[in-house]
Structure formats: structure tokens, C-alpha cells
N, C-alpha and C positions, 0 to 999 in steps of 0.2 A: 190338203193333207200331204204332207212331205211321203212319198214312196217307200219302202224299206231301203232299194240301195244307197237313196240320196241321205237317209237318217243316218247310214252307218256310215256314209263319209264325212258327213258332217261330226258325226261322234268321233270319226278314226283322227280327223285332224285336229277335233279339241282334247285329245289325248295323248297328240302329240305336242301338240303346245305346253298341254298343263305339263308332261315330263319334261319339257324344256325347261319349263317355269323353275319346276321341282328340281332339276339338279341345279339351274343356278341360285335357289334360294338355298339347297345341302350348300354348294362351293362356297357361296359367302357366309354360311352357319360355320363350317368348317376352318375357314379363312379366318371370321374371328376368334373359333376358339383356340387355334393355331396364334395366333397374338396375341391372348390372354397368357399364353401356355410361356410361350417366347417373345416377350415383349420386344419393341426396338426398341434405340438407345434411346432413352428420356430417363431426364434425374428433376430431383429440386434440391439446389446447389445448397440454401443454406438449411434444409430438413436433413441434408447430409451432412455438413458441419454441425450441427444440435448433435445429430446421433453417433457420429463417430470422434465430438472432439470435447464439445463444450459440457456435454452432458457428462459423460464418463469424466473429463479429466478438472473441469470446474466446478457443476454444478453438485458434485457427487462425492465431492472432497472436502466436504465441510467449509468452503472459502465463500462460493457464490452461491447457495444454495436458494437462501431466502435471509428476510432483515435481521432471522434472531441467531444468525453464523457469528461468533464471534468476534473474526476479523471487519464486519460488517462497516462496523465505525470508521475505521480506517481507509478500505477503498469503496462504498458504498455501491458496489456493483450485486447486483442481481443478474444469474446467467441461466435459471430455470426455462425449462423448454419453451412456457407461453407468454417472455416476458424478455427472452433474452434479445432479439432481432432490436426492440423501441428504447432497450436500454444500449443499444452499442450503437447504433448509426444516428451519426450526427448529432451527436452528446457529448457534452464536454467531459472532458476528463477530471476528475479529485487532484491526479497530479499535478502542481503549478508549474514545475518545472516546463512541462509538455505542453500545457495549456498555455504558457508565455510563449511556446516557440510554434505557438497556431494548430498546432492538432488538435481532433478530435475521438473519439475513443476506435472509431471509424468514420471513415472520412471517403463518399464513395466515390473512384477512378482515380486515386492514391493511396496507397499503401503509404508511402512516407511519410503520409500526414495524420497514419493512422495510428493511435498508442498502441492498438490490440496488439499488431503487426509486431513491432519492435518488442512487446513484451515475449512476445511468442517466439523473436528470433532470439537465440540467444547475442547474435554477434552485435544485435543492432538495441539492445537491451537501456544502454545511458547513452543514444546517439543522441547526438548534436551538442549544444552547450550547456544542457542543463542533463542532471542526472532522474533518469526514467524509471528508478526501483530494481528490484531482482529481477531476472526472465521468471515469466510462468511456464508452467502453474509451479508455486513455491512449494520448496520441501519435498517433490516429487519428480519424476524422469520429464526429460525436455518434449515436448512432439518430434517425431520423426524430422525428415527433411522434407520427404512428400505431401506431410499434413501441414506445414506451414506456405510451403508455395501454391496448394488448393486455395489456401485462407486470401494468398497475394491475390491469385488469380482472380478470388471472387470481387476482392476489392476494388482491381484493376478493371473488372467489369461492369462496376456500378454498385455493388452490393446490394442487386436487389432480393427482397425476401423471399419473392415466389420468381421458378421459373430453373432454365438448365441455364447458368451460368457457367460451369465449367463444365464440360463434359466427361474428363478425366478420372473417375469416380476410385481407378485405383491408386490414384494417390494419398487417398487418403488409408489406404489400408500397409503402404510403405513403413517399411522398419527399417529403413537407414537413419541411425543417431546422425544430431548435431553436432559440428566439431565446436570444441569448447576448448578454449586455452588452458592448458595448464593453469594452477593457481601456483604464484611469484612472493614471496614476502614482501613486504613493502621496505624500502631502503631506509634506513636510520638516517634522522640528518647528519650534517658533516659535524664532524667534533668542534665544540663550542657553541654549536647554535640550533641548540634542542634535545629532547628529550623524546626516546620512545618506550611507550606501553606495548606489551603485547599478553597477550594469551596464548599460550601455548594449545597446541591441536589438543581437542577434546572430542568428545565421543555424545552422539545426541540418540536415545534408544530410538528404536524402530516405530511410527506410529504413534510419535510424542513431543511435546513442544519444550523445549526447554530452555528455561531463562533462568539467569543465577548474576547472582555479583561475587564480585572481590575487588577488595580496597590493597590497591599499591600504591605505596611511597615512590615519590618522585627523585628521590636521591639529589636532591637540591641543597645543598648547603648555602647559597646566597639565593635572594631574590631574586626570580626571572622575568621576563617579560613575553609573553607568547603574544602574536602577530599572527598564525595560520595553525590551524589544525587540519591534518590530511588520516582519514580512514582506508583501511584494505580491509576488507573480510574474504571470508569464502561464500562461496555461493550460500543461498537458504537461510543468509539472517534476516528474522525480522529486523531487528534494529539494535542498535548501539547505543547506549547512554553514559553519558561520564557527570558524575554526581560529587560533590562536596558536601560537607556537615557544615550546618548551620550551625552559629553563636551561641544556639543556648542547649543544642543536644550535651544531654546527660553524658558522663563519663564511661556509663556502663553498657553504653549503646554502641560507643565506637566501637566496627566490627575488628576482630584481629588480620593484620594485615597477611598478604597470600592464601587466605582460607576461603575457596570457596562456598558460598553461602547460594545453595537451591532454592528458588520460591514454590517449587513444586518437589513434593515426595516421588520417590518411585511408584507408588499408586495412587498420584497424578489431585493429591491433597494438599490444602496450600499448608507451606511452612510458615509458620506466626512469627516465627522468632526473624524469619526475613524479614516477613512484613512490616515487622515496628523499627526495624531501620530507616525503611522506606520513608515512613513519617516525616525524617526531619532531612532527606535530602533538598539540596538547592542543585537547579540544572547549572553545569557547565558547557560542555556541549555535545555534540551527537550526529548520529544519521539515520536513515533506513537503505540505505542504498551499498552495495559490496565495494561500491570505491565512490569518497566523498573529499572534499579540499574546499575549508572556504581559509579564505583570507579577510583581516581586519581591511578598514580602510589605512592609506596610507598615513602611517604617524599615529598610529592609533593601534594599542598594545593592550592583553589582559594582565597585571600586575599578582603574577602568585608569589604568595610570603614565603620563606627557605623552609626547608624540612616537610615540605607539603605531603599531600596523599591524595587521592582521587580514589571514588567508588567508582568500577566499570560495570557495565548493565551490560549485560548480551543476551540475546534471543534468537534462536536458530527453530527452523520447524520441520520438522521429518516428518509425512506422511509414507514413504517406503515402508516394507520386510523388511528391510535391513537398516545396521547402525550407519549414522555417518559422521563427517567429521567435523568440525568447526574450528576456525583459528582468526584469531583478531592481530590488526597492529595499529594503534595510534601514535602517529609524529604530533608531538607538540613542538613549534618550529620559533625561535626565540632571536629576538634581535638588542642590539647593546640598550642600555638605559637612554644614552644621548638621541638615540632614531625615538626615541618617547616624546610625542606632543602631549598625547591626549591618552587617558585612561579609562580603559571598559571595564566600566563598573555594573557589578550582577544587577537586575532586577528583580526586584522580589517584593509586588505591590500584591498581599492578600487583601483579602473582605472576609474580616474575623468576626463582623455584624450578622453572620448568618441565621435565620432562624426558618427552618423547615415544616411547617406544622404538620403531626401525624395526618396517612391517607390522602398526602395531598402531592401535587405536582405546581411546582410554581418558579419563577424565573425570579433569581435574585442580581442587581447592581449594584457595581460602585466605580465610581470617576475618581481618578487620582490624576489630578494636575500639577505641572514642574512648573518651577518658581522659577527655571533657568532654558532657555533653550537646550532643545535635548535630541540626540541624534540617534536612532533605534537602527541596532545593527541585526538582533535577532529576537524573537517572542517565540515561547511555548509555555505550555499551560499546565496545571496540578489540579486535580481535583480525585475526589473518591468516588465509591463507586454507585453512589446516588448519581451521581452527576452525571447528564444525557449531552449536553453538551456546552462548547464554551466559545464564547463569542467577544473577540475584542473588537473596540469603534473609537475611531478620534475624537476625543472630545474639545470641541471649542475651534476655532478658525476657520479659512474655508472651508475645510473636509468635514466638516463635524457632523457625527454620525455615520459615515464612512466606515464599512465593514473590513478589516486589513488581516481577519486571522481567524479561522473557526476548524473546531472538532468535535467529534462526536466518540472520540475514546478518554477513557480516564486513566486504563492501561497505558494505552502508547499514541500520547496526542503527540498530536504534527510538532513539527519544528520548522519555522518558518523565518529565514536569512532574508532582508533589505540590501539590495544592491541596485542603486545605494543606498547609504542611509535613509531611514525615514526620517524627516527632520521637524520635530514640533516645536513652537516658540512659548516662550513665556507663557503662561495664564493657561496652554491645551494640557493635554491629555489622554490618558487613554482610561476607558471603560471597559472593566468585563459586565460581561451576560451570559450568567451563567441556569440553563435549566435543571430544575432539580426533581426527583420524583424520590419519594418518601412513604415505601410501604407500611410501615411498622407502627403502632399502638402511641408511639412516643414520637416528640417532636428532636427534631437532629442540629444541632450546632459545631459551629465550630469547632476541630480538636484534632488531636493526631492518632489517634486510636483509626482503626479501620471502622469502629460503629457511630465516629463523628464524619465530619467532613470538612469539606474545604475549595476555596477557591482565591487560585494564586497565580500571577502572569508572572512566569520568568523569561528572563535573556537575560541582552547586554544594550546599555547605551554608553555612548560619553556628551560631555558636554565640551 
């Protein structure tokens, strides 16, 4: 049996241990809740891009939200918090443009190869040789300067999902605007050799998308020959459309020239009496992009008869408080009748066969093949608004079946320019496939009414 004095030292030194124990287990209780309190630096690079950029300025704007966003058809991106990282890295882009010149919507340890980037910058918005659309987010204030070289940086890093990619965390809360150039009128061509349309600056309310036509007269007293059409917008249009009246619209449908005609009421109800203009236009040509230029092939010219008119489409989109401004200028750009080999002649191959059976969803076709070889300079598409999407394919030759054209808006399908020509021979073709869903009691055919439907491939070819 241990003594008293020998117990108590033995007690006195396990008491001095256990306090030993005891304040280094307080120091490190302490320690971490001192780093709970005041974390070091650690970020997750793109849970910080979600929260301070994509969420608030994409996903939340009615653009990217999810597939029943309006705009959805058009650029088919989704940017919601659980879905946005597998739709941006290493995904091809909707725009062909971009995607012909190898990017990807992000592209990671390149930015330059990345669409996001450039849409976000504004400077870099139509780099390279094909044109990229408006800067984002549309209709809405630009990102700072800080929040678009975060976005560089994370690119340049890899863009990985998880992890402290950039460190830099107050960049993204920087409020230095982007410098943006002035907007320029677009120069009229030289006298004798063209014609410009313009729209005078308008006013688009706060909060509201607005798209309207007006039919101007081309002040043409002889026949012309157009060879190039060159677009300028201002910033925030959706797109541009330049429309002619077919052969057999009624008298009393041509709208009165210089009068603009809303498709939307100021409480954001469609106007009918637009609408059934709509019905009998035929495309001429177009963009979506605030500065566009295509050119015919050499010797190859659009033939407009004298005293012409053109319906212009414009669509601008404001999400701000405040009004803003919209202004158009179309050059049609015209060369003598002798520079004339070859003539671009409109395309306008419907499928008046339609039959929709009510409650039902069903894909309808038809092949239309040229007796003559034939040279496709541009295709876009008509349908209503049953129609989900629309799909052209070559019919016949090597390519046959070959997918060259699809959309998924009946608003504002693609427009989609051959450079160069697409060239199909004798006996091909082209096929639409067009999907169609058909809620209603009754079955829907062909018509020009908004309660019929339709499916029409326009452009231009020549032969």
C-alpha cells in the first residue's frame, strides 16, 4: 500500500498533467473556434460566380432561368444554380458563328475560346470573323470590369467547379462599368449604289420587350439589284427582320406606310391586327446581332421591282427601371444590272398538307426537290405557334439526310447564311421536319390565321 506522502505526489503530478492536458485541449477548443469566428482565406471560385453573377444577373432575369423562359428556344442555355457549371464547360455553343470558329461556351485555360467570356465582354462581344450576338446579359446593365476578369481568371484556371480558383473574391463585388463605344450611325452608301432604311431612335419602356413593324417604301423608281445588306443597331435588339408581302395578300392588309404597328399593347397584350399581317409575310433578310453584313456571292444579286416597300421587324428588350433607346440602319447596297450573272430568287417551299390531330404531338414532312441545280445562299424558317421545332435535311445525294438548319422558336427562328453556297444538283433537296404539339379539342391545319398553322422554309437560292 502506497504511503500518504507517496499518494499525494503521485496525485500532485497527475494533476499537474491533467492541467497541462486541460489548457491544451481549452488552446485548441479556443484556436478553432477563433477560425470558425475568422476564417482564413478560402473561397469556392465558381459558388462565387453562381452567387454574385449568374444567379442575380442570368438566371433571375427571366433569360436562363429554366426551359419554359421564353427566350429559351433561341439560346437554349439554362444557368440555374444546380445545372449551370455541366451546361457551360465544354459545351457547344447554339451560336454557329462561335462554334465554326472552335469555341466552346467555356472552354477551360482559355478564355478566347470561351463564348461566355466574350459575351460578357462587351469589347469582345462579335470577335473574330463571325458575329457572337449582343453582350450579356441583354436589355440589362453590363458586369462591372472586376466581375468579368474573376470570370477570365477562373477560365484561365481551368474552370474547375469545386475549389479556390481565384482568390480575389473582391472582384467580384467591383462597380467599375465597361467602357462601351459610343453608338455611330451606320454610313449610307455612296450615291448610286444603294439604298438606306433607318428607324429613327425610339423609346422601349422600362421592364418590357418591344417589337413593332413599319413598312417603308424604298424610293425606287427603276429596278434595283441588291448584292449586300449591312445592319447597325444599338445595343439590346433582339433581332431585325426585313419582310415583304406575298402575291396573294389581300389589299386590305397592306399596312400604311411609316406607321408604326406594335405587336404588343402597353399592358403587354398581343395586338391582332399585327398579328394578321404577319401571316402573309415572306423573309427578305435579317439579323440578331447589333452589327451584321452579309454579301451575295460574286455575280449573284437580289432583283427588287421599282416602287418597292419592305416591312422592318425590330425587337429590343429592356429589363432596366428605366426607358431606353433603340435606333436601326439597313444599307441595301446595289450594283449595275451588267455585274448580274445570276439571280436570288426567294424561297418559299411550304407543307400546306398539314394535319395536326387534336391532343396530340406529332412531327410532320415534306421533300421538295429542284429540277435544276441549285445554290442555297440563306434558309429560315415560318411556322406558328404550335410549332416546337423545325428541322431542315438534304434530301437525296451524298448528304442525304444531313441536318443543315434547326430551331426551336417560331417567334424568332435562326437565320442561317451558306458561305458558300450550299450547292444541291438536280433530283436533291431539301426536307422540313417540323414538330408539332396541338393542345386543343380540334385538329389544326394549314392557314394563316394565328389558330391555323404552318410550315414554310424561306431564303434565297440561285441557279
Amino acid at each position: 500500500m502506497l504511503s500518504y506522502n507517496k499518494l499525494f505526489t503521485k496525485m500532485k503530478n497527475f494533476s499537474i498533467f491533467a492541467a497541462t492536458v486541460g489548457v491544451a485541449v481549452l488552446g485548441l477548443s479556443l484556436y478553432a473556434c477563433q477560425n470558425i469566428e475568422t476564417p482564413v482565406a478560402a473561397c469556392d471560385t465558381f459558388e462565387a460566380i453562381n452567387n454574385k453573377v449568374l444567379t442575380p444577373s442570368c438566371a433571375t432575369s427571366g433569360c436562363h432561368a429554366s426551359e419554359k423562359d421564353p427566350s429559351f428556344a433561341q439560346h437554349g442555355l439554362v444557368l440555374e444554380k444546380s445545372v449551370a457549371y455541366r451546361n457551360l464547360v465544354n459545351r457547344k455553343p447554339k451560336n454557329q458563328d462561335a462554334a465554326d470558329d472552335g469555341l466552346l461556351l467555356v472552354t477551360p485555360f482559355s478564355s478566347d475560346k470561351s463564348l461566355l467570356f466574350h459575351k460578357l465582354h462587351s469589347a469582345n462581344s462579335g470577335h473574330h470573323s463571325g458575329s457572337y450576338g449582343n453582350p450579356m446579359p441583354l436589355g440589362s446593365s453590363l458586369l462591372s470590369v472586376g466581375q468579368v476578369e474573376f470570370i477570365r481568371r477562373w477560365i484561365e484556371a481551368g474552370a474547375l467547379q469545386r475549389g479556390c480558383n481565384v482568390e480575389d473574391l473582391t472582384l467580384l463585388d467591383d462597380k467599375t462599368p465597361q467602357s462601351t463605344t459610343p453608338f455611330t450611325p451606320l454610313a449610307p452608301p455612296a450615291a448610286g449604289a444603294g439604298i438606306q432604311l433607318k428607324l429613327d431612335p425610339f423609346s422601349i419602356a422600362p421592364n418590357f420587350e418591344r417589337e413593332f413593324f413599319v413598312y417603308k417604301k424604298l424610293n425606287n423608281p427603276e429596278k434595283l439589284y441588291v448584292n449586300r445588306i449591312a445592319i447597325k443597331m444599338r445595343e439590346n435588339s433582339h433581332h431585325l427582320v426585313l419582310y415583304t408581302f406575298d402575291d396573294k395578300t389581300p389589299s386590305t392588309i397592306i399596312p400604311k406606310y411609316d406607321e408604326i404597328r406594335d405587336l404588343r399593347n402597353p399592358n403587354n397584350t398581343t395586338n391582332l391586327n399585327t398579328v394578321i399581317t404577319m401571316q402573309y409575310h415572306t423573309y427578305a433578310g435579317g439579323g440578331s446581332s447589333p452589327e451584321s453584313d452579309f454579301t451575295f456571292p460574286e455575280g449573284v444579286a437580289l432583283e427588287v421591282p421599282a416602287n418597292f416597300a419592305i416591312d422592318v421587324n425590330s425587337h429590343y428588350v429592356n429589363k432596366t427601371s428605366q426607358p431606353i433607346t433603340g435606333e436601326v440602319y439597313v444599307n441595301l447596297h446595289t450594283v449595275p444590272a451588267q455585274k448580274v450573272q445570276k439571280i436570288a430568287r426567294p424561297l418559299n417551299l411550304g407543307n400546306m398538307d398539314l394535319n395536326i390531330p387534336a391532343k396530340q404531338t406529332v412531327v410532320q414532312t415534306k421533300t421538295f426537290n429542284f429540277n435544276a441545280k441549285t445554290n442555297i445562299v440563306t434558309l429560315t424558317s415560318h411556322m406558328h405557334a404550335r410549332g416546337k421545332k423545325f428541322v431542315i435535311k438534304i434530301a437525296g445525294g451524298a448528304r442525304n439526310g444531313e441536318i443543315i438548319y434547326s430551331t426551336d422558336s417560331w417567334e424568332h427562328p435562326d437565320i442561317k447564311n451558306f458561305v458558300p453556297a450550299l450547292t444541291l444538283n438536280a433530283g436533291e433537296g431539301l426536307t422540313s421536319e417540323i414538330t408539332y404539339t396541338n393542345p386543343t379539342d380540334k385538329p389544326i391545319r394549314f392557314g394563316l390565321t394565328s389558330e391555323d398553322e404552318m410550315g414554310i422554309i424561306f431564303g434565297y437560292s440561285y441557279q
